[in-house]
N, C-alpha and C positions, 0 to 999 in steps of 0.2 A: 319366204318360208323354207323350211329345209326340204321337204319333200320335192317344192319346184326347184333346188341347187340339186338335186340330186339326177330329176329327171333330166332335167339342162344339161350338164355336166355328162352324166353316164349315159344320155340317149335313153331312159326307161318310158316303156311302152305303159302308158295307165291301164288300158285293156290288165295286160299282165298282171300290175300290183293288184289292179280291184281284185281279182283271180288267186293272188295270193304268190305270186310268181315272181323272184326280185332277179331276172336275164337281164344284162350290162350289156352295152357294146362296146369290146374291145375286138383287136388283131383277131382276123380268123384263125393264124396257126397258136392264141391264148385258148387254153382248151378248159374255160371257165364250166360248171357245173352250176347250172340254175339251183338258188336258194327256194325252198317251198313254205309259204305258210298258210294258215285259216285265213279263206276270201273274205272281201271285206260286205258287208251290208250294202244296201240302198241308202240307209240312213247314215254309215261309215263315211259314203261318198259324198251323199251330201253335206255333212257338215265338214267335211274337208272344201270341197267347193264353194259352199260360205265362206270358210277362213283365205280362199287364195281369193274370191273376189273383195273381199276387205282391204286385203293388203295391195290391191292394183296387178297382181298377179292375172291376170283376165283369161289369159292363152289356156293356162291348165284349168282354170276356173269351168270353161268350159267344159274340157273333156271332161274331167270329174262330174260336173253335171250331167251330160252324155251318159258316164257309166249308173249313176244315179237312176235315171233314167232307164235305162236299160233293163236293172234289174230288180226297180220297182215293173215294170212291164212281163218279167219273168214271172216272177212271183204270183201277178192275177190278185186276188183278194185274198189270198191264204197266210198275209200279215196287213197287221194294219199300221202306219209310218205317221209322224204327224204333219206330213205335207202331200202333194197330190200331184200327179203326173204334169194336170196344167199349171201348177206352181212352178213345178220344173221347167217347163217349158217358159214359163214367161220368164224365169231368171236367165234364161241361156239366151233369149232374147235381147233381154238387158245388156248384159256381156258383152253380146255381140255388138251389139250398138259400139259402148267403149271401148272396146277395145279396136274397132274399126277406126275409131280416131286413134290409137295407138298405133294402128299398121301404117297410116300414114303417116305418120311421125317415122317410124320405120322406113319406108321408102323413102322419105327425105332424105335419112343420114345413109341409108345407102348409097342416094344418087351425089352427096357431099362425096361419101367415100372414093366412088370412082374418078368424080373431078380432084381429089386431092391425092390419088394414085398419078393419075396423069401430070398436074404440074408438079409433084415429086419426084418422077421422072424426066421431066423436061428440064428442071435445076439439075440435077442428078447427069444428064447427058450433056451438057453446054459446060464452058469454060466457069470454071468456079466465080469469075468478077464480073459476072453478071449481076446485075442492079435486081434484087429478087426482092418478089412482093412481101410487103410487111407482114403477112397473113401465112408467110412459107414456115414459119417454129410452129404456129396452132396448126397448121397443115401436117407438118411431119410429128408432134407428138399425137395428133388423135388418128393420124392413120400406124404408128406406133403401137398406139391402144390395143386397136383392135388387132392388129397383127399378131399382140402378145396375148391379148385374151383366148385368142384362134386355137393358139401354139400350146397353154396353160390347159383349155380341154383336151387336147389331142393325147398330150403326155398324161393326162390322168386316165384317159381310158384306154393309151395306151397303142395308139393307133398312128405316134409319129415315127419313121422308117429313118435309124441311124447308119448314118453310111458306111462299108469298111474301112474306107480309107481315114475314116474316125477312129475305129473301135479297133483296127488292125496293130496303132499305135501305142497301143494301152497295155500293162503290165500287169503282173501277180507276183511278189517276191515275200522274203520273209526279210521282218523288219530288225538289224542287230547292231542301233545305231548307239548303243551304249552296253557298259558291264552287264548290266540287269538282264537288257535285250538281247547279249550275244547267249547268258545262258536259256532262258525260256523270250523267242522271238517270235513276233506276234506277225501274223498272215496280213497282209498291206495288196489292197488291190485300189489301180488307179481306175478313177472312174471320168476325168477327163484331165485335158494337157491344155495350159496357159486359156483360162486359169486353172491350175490343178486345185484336184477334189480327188482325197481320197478316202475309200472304207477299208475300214479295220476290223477283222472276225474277230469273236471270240472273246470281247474284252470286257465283258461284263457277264458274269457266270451268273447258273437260274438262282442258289440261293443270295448273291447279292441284289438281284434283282428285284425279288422277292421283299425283301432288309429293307430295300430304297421306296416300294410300294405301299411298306407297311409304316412307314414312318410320315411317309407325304400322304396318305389316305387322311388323317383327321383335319389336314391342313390346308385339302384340296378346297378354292374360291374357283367363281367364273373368274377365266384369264382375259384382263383390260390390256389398252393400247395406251399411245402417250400420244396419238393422232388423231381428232375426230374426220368426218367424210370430206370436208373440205381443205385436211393436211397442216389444220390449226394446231396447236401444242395443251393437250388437254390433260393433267395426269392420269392414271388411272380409269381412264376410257372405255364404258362398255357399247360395243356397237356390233352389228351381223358377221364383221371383215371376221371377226375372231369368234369362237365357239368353242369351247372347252373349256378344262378345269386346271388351274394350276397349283404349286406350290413350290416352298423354298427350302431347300437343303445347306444347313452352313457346315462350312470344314474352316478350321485354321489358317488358310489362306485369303481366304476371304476380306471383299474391300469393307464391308459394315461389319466391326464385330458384335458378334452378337453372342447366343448361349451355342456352341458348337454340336454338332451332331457325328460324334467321334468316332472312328473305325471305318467304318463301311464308304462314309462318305469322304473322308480322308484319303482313304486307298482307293477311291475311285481319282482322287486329284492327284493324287499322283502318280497312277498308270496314265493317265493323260498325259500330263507332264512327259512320261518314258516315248509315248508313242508319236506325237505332235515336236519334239524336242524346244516346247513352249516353259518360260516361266508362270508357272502360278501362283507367283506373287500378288498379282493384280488381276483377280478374278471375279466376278459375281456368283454369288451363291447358283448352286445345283439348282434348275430349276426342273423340276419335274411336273408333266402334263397327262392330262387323260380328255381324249376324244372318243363323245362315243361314235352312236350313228349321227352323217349329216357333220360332225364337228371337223374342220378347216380352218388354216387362216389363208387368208388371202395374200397376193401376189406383194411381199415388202422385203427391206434390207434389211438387217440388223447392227447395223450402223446409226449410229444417236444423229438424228433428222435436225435435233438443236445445238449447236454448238456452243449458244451462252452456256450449258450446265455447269457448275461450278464442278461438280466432280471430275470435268476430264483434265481442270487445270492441274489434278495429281495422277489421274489413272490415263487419259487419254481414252479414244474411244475406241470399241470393240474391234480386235485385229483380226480376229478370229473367232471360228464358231466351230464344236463341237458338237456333233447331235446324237445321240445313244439309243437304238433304238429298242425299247423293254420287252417286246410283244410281238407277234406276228400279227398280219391284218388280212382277213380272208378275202375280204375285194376292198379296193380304194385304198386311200390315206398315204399315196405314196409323197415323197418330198421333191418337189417338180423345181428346175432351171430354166425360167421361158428362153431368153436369151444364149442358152448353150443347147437347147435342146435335148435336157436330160432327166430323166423319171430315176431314182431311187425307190423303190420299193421297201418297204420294214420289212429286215429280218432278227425277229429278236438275238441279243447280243452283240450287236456288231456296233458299229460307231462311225457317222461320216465326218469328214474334217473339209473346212475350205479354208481359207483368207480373206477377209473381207475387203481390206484396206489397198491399194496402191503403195507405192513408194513416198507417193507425195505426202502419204494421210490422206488424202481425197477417197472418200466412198471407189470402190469399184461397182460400177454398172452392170457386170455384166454377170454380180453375184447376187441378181435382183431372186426370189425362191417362192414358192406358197406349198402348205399342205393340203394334198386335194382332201375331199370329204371323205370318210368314212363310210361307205355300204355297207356292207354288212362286217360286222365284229367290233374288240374294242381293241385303242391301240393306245400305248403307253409310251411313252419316250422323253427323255432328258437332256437338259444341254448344259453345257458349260461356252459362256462367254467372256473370253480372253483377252485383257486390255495392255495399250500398246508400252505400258509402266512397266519397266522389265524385261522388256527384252531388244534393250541396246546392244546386249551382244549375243543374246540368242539370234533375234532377224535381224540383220543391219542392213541399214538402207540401202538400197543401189545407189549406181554413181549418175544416174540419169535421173530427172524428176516426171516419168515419162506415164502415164497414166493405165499404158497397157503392159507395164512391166512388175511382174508381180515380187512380192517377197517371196523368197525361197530359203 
C-alpha cells in the first residue's frame, strides 16, 4: 500500500500521521518544516490497519492497530465505533502471530546476507582463477539488491553524504554550443562526471508549462510497464513498480505519426535538440506524467529490456533520456541514481539529460534510476526519449567498444 512505501522509505512515525503530523527523516542540516493536518479517528486507523493486514503488510498493520487502540481508549464512551477494544486486541494478536513467521523469514535472509557478504569478499580478495562456487552470480546479484535498495532509500530522504572530492569536480557554465545558443545561452550545471548527467535551468518557461498541462490533462491514463514482477515482456503492464498518470505529446519529429500537437510541443523539441546537441529525428513522443501523493517508479533503465522489437530495426534503442521537470515538489519525488549515488531534486523548469547507451549499444548499468515517492505535493514532469537513428554524426562512436566509455 502506499502509505506503508511511504512510511518505509521516509522513516514516518504512525504515532505522528494518526496525530496529523506528516515529519520525514531526512539530513539533520535539511531544515524540513513538519506538514499538519486533521488527526485521524479510531475508526481512520482501524480500517487502515485492516487494508495493510489484507495486503500481508503485517509490521504497520500492527502499529495502526496500536494507534486504533489507543484512541479508542482515549475517548472512553463519548463515541460509539463499530468494533471494540477486545476486537482490537485480538486482531493485533493475529498479526502478531504472522508476522512472527515473517520475522523469521526475515532473519534467514539476513543470516544468507552476511554469508554472502563474506564469500563475496573471499572471491573479491583471492586470485581472480579461482574455481568459484556455482552459487557466486546468485550470491553477488542478491547482495547487489539489497546494497542498491539500501542506497535508493538513503538518496530519497536524503541522508547519503556525497564526497568533495565528487562534487569539487563538477561545473556551472553557460551553454553557446551553436548560433541560437551563443545569442540567448542556456545555464548547464554538471551533475555528475563519467557517466555525465547534466541539468539545464530555465528551459521550460511557467506559461509553456502551463500549454503542456493543459493539453496532457484530458489525456492523462495510469502509466503501464512492458515488465511484469518477474521481468516477463507484458505490454502495457499495470502493476505497484509504477504509480502515476501519463500521457502523450506528438510534435513533427515524432517516430509514430500521428495528429501533431503544434507549437508548444514543437519548440520544446527543438530547444532540446539546441541544448543536448541531439537529433530529433528519431524521437518518442513528449510523454508527460503526474504523481500525486505515494506516486514512484521503481528502480529501472529506459533502455528497451527486448531487443526483438521490430521498431529498433529503424530507430534503434533509447540513447538518451531527457527529463523536464514541470513542478516543484515540497517533499519527496526526487529522481535518484542508486549506482552513482546521486538525488536530483524537481525544480520546476529545469531539464536533466543523461545517456543511456555505451558505445557498444549495450545498456549502461550504471544509468539504472527510480522516482522516489511523493509526500507531500504534486509533481509534474516530462521526458523526451532519444533514439540511436540520427545521430551518426551527432554522437559517433568511440574507437574502443569498451562498456565504461561513454558517448560524448
Amino acid at each position: 500500500m502506499s502509505i506503508s512505501r511511504l512510511q518505509r522509505i521516509y522513516m514516518l512515525n504512525t504515532t505522528d500521521l494518526a496525530e496529523g503530523k506528516l515529519v520525514a527523516t531526512y539530513r539533520q542540516d535539511q531544515n524540513i518544516i513538519p506538514e499538519m493536518f486533521s488527526p485521524m479517528t479510531a475508526n481512520d486507523c482501524y480500517n487502515l490497519a485492516l487494508k495493510l493486514y489484507e495486503n500481508g503488510d503485517y509490521l504497520y498493520a500492527i502499529e495502526w492497530f496500536s494507534e486504533s487502540l489507543d484512541k479508542l481508549e482515549r475517548m472512553g464512551g463519548n463515541q460509539t465505533y463499530p468494533f471494540t477494544a477486545i476486537e482490537i486486541i485480538e486482531r493485533i494478536e493475529k498479526t502478531i502471530e504472522l508476522f512472527e513467521v515473517i520475522i523469521g523469514y526475515k532473519d534467514f535472509m539476513t543470516e544468507l546476507y552476511i554469508w554472502i557478504t563474506k564469500i563475496y569478499n573471499f572471491f573479491n580478495g583471492n586470485d581472480k582463477n579461482v574455481i568459484r562456487s556455482p552459487y557466486y552470480t546468485i550470491f553477488d546479484d542478491f547482495r547487489d539488491s539489497v546494497l542498491l535498495m539500501n542506497r535508493y532509500t538513503e538518496l530519497c530522504r536524503g541522508t547519503t553524504n556525497i564526497s568533495l572530492t565528487t562534487t569539487s569536480n563538477l561545473h556551472c557554465s553557460y551553454l553557446k554550443t551553436n548560433t541560437f545558443l551563443s545569442i540567448a545561452p542556456i545555464k548547464m550545471e554538471e551533475l555528475h562526471k563519467d557517466p555525465d548527467i547534466y541539468l539545464f535551468h530555465e528551459v521550460l518557461s511557467d506559461n509553456e508549462i502551463e500549454i503542456l498541462k493543459e493539453m496532457a490533462s484530458p489525456k492523462l491514463r495510469r502509466a503501464t510497464t512492458t515488465l511484469d514482477e518477474d521481468g516477463t515482456f507484458i505490454p502495457y503492464y499495470l502493476f505497484d513498480a509504477r504509480i502515476g498518470k501519463n500521457a502523450w505529446l506528438f510534435s513533427s519529429n515524432n517516430i509514430i505519426p500521428r495528429v501533431i500537437e503544434r507549437d508548444t510541443v514543437d519548440i520544446v523539441s527543438d530547444r532540446t535538440a539546441d541544448f543536448t546537441g541531439m537529433s530529433m529525428t528519431h524521437t518518442e513522443p513528449l510523454q508527460v506524467l503526474n504523481y500525486g501523493i505515494a506516486g514512484h517508479y521503481v528502480m529501472h533503465y529506459d533502455t528497451e529490456s527486448n531487443k526483438d522489437r521490430k521498431y529498433l530495426e529503424t530507430t534503434g534503442d533509447r540513447i538518451a533520456t531527457v527529463l523536464f521537470y514541470m513542478s516543484d515538489v515540497s517533499q519527496g519525488g526526487a529522481t535518484v541514481f542508486p549506482r552513482l549515488q546521486l538525488a536530483v531534486k524537481p525544480k520546476k523548469g529545469t531539464a536533466i539529460y543523461w545517456m543511456n547507451l555505451c558505445p557498444s549499444g549495450e545498456r549502461d548499468g550504471r544509468m539504472l534510476h527510480a522516482a522516489c515517492p511523493v509526500l507531500f505535493g504534486d509533481k509534474w514532469v516530462s521526458n523526451s526519449w532519444i533514439h540511436e537513428a540520427g545521430q551518426e554524426l551527432k554522437k559517433p562512436c568511440g574507437l574502443l567498444q569498451d562498456t565504461s566509455e561513454q558517448l560524448t
